[in-house]
Structures are given as C-alpha cells and as structure tokens.
C-alpha positions in Angstrom: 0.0 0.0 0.0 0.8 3.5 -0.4 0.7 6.4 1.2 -2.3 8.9 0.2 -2.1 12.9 -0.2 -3.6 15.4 2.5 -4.9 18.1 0.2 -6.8 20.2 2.7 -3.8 19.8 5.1 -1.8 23.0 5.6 -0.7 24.1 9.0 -0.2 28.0 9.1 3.2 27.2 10.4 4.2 25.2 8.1 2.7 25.9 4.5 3.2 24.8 1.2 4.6 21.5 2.4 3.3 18.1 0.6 1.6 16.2 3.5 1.0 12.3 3.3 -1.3 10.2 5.4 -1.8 6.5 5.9 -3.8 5.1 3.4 -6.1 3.2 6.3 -7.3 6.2 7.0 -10.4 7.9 5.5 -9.4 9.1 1.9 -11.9 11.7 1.7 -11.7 14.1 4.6 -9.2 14.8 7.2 -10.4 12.5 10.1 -7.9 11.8 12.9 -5.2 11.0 10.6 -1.4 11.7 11.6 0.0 13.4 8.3 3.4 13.4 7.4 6.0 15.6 5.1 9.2 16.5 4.3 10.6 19.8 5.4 13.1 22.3 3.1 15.9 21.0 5.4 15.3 17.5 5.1 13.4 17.2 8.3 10.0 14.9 9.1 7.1 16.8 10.0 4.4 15.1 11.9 1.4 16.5 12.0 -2.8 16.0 13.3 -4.9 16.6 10.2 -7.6 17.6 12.1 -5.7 20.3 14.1 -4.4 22.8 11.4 -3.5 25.3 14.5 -1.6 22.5 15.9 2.4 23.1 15.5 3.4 19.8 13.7 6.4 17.6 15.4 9.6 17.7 13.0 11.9 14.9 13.9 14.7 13.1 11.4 14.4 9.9 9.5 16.5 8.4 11.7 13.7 9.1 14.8 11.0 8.0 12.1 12.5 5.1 11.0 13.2 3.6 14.5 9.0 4.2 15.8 7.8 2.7 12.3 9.9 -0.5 13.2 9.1 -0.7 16.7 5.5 0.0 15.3 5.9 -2.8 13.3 7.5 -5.2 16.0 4.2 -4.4 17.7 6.2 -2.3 20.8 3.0 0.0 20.6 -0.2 -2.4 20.1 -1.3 -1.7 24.0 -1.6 1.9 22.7 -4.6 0.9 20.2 -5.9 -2.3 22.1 
C-alpha cells in the first residue's frame, strides 16, 4: 500500500509542504489521521490533520525510521488495544 495525499492539510506554520497520510485512514476528509511531510531542510514533520493550528512535530528519518519498526515489532499495540 501506499501512502495517500492530505490536500486540505496545511498548518499555518508550516505551509506549502506536501503532507501524506496512511492510506487506512479515510481518503476523503481529514479525520484523525497523523500526516506526514518533508521539510526544506530534510526534516520529518508530523502532523494532526484535524488540528491545522496544531504546530506539527519535526523529527529526522532516523527518529521516524526507529518508531515505524518498533511499530511494526508491535512495541506499541497496548496503545490501540
């Protein structure tokens, strides 16, 4: 699967930036997806779609990479349960 575009995503603090969202969430409207994008400077920004006023994380791939695969190993799954 792939990731699906935010359109209607665009924190004021952060515009113009091409947000992504998981493509198990709702396709048509911004429910309480987490969004991500690149930054100019190579950063991640994590951001509530639902939240626009919200100030979005920014973290590095590295910091990314390491909660997707401990998402993945399941380290979370008592969050969700």
């Amino acid at each position: 699967m792939t990731a699906v575009p935010v359109p209607h995503y665009n924190p004021e603090s952060m515009p113009g930036l091409n947000w992504v969202k998981s493509s198990r969430s709702n396709r048509d409207n911004l429910d309480d997806s987490i969004g991500l994008a690149v930054t100019p400077d190579g950063g991640i920004a994590i951001g509530i779609t639902t939240d626009p006023e919200q100030v979005p994380l920014i973290g590095t791939r590295n910091k990314l990479r390491a909660f997707v695969e401990g998402a993945k190993a399941g380290e979370f799954d008592d969050l969700i349960a």
